[in-house]
N, C-alpha and C positions, 0 to 999 in steps of 0.2 A: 411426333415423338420429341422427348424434349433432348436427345442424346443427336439430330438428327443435324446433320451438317447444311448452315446455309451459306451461301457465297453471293459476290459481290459480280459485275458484271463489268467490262469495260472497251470499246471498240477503237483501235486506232487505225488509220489511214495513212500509207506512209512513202513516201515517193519511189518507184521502181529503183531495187541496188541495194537501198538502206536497212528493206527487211532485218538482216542479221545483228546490226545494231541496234534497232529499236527492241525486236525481239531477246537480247540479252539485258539491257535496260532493263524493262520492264517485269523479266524473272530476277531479277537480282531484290524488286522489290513484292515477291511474293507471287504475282501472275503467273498463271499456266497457261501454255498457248490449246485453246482450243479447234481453232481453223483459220486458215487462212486460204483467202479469194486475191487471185494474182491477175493483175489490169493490163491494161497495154500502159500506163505510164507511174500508175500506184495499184496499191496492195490493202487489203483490207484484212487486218488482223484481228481476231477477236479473242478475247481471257477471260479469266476467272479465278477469284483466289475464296478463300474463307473469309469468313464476319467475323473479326474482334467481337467479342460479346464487350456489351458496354457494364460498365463499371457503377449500378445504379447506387449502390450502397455506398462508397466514395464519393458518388456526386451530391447525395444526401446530404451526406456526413461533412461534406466541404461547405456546402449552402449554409449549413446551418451556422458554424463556426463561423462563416462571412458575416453572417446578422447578426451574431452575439458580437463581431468585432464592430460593428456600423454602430451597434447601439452604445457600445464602450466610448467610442472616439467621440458619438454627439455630443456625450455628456461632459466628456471633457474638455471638448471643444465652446460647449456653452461657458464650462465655469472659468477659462482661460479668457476670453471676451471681457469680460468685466472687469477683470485686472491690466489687460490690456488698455482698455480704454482708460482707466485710471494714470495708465504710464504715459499714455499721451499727451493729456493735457497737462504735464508737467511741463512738456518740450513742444513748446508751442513754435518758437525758431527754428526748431533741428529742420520740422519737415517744412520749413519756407523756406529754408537755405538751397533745398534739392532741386535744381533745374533742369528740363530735358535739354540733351545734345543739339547744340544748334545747326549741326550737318548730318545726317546719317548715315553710317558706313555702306556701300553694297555687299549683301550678303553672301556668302560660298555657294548658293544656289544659283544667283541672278548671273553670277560672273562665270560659273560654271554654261549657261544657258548660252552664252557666245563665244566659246570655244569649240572649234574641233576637236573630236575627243578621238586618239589616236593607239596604237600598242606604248608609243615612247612616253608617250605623257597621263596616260592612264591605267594603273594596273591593272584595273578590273578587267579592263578591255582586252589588254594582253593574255591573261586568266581567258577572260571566256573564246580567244580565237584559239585556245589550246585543249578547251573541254569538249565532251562528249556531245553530238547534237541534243539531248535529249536529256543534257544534265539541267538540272537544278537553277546552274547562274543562266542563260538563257531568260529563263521570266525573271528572276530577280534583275538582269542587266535592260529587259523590256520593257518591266513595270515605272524603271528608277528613273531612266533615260529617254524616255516616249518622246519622241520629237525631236531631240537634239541631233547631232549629226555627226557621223563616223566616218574615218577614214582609213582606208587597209591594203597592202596587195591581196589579191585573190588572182581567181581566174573561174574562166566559167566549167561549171562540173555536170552541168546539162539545158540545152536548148529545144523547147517543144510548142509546133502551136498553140497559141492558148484557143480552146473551144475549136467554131468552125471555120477562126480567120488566118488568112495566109500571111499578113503581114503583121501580127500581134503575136507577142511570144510569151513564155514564164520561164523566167531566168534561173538555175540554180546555181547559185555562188558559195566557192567555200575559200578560206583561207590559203597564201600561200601557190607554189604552180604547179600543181598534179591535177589538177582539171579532173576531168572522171574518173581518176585513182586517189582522190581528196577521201582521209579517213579521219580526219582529226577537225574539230572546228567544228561550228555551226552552220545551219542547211540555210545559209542565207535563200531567201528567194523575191526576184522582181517578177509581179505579178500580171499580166496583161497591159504589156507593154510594146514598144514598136523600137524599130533600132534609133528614130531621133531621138526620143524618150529619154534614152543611155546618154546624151548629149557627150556624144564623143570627140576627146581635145588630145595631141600630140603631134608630133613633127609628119606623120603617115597616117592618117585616119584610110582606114580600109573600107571596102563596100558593103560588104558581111562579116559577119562575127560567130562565133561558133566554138563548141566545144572543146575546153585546151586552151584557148586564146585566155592569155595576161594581161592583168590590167591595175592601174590603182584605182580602185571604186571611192567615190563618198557618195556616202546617201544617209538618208533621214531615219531615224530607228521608227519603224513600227512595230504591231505586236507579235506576239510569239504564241506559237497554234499549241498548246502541250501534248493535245492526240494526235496530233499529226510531226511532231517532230522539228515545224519549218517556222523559220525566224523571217518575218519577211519585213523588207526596207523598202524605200522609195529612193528610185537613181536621182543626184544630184549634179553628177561628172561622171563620167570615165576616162581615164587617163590611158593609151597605147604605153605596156611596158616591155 
């Protein structure tokens, strides 16, 4: 029937606790919860919202105007060449006066690239230890940053075997010292990892580590899960704070 409602389908996965978050995210942009399957460590929640009907008559109508404009520009573009080149060999000097820079500056990217990127020295960063796990800057700050390296207080907001080994864990890190009352910030997470991994440094380094426990982290940005919520880094230090 052509009146007849089709939807869209979408599954997220989401660490044990975070449900409520994820599940308000997610209806704000449309999704309905259809069921959810609860784990002993994550949650599987599954949506569904309506299909945008697409817009074929607009996209026509846009095409077409695109190639009426490509054919306007070539031809202009051709007859403007001609005269061009005519202006040139007037100024046969002008363009042998122009020399490349004998040094080249390093660029905001390269110098960016060996900085530790901090709340105090990067706004972005301060922004995103203050946003929503499952907002938006999260992959914008994943995609921009891939590899570079962050440093923050946190603390840990949950510690679980990872798999079937006793000495290998996944870390859940959030901003700030509320450890498993962390609601603000991203789901940082170190992924099957061992407590030297953490290459833990202060005046008391302890034997275990655990839920609650503060710390200054740097580590490596990796990438960011969007179904699942979880921003996960790779430990470079852990600082006792």
């Amino acid at each position: 029937m052509a009146d007849e409602i089709k939807y869209e389908y979408r599954t997220v996965q989401t660490v044990r606790g975070t449900d409520g978050l994820v599940i308000s995210k997610m209806q704000k942009d449309g999704w309905v919860l259809v069921e959810q399957a609860q784990g002993t460590l994550r949650s599987t929640l599954s949506f569904r919202r309506p299909k945008k009907p697409q817009p074929w008559l607009l996209i026509g109508t846009a095409a077409a105007v695109l190639v009426i404009l490509a054919i306007v520009i070539g031809a202009a573009s051709a007859l403007s060449d001609g005269g061009e080149k005519k202006d040139e060999s007037d100024k046969p000097t002008a363009a042998a006066s122009e020399k490349p820079s004998a040094t080249p500056t390093p660029t905001t990217a390269e110098s960016a690239a060996t900085e530790v990127i901090t709340p105090q020295n990067n706004p972005e960063f301060a922004a995103l230890l203050k946003a929503d796990q499952c907002d938006d800057a999260n992959l914008d700050f994943a995609t921009k940053h891939g590899g570079q390296t962050v440093a923050f207080n946190g603390s840990i907001v949950n510690m679980a075997p990872h798999g079937d080994y006793d000495t290998r864990y996944d870390f859940l890190l959030g901003p700030g010292d509320k450890g498993p009352n962390t609601t603000v910030g991203p789901a940082f997470k170190y992924q099957d990892v061992n407590i030297f991994d953490l290459k833990l440094t202060g005046k008391k380094i302890p034997a275990t580590v655990g839920a609650g426990d503060k710390f200054r982290f740097v580590a490596k940005v990796g990438k960011f899960n969007a179904n699942q919520c979880v921003f996960f880094l790779d430990p470079v230090s852990t600082e006792i704070r």
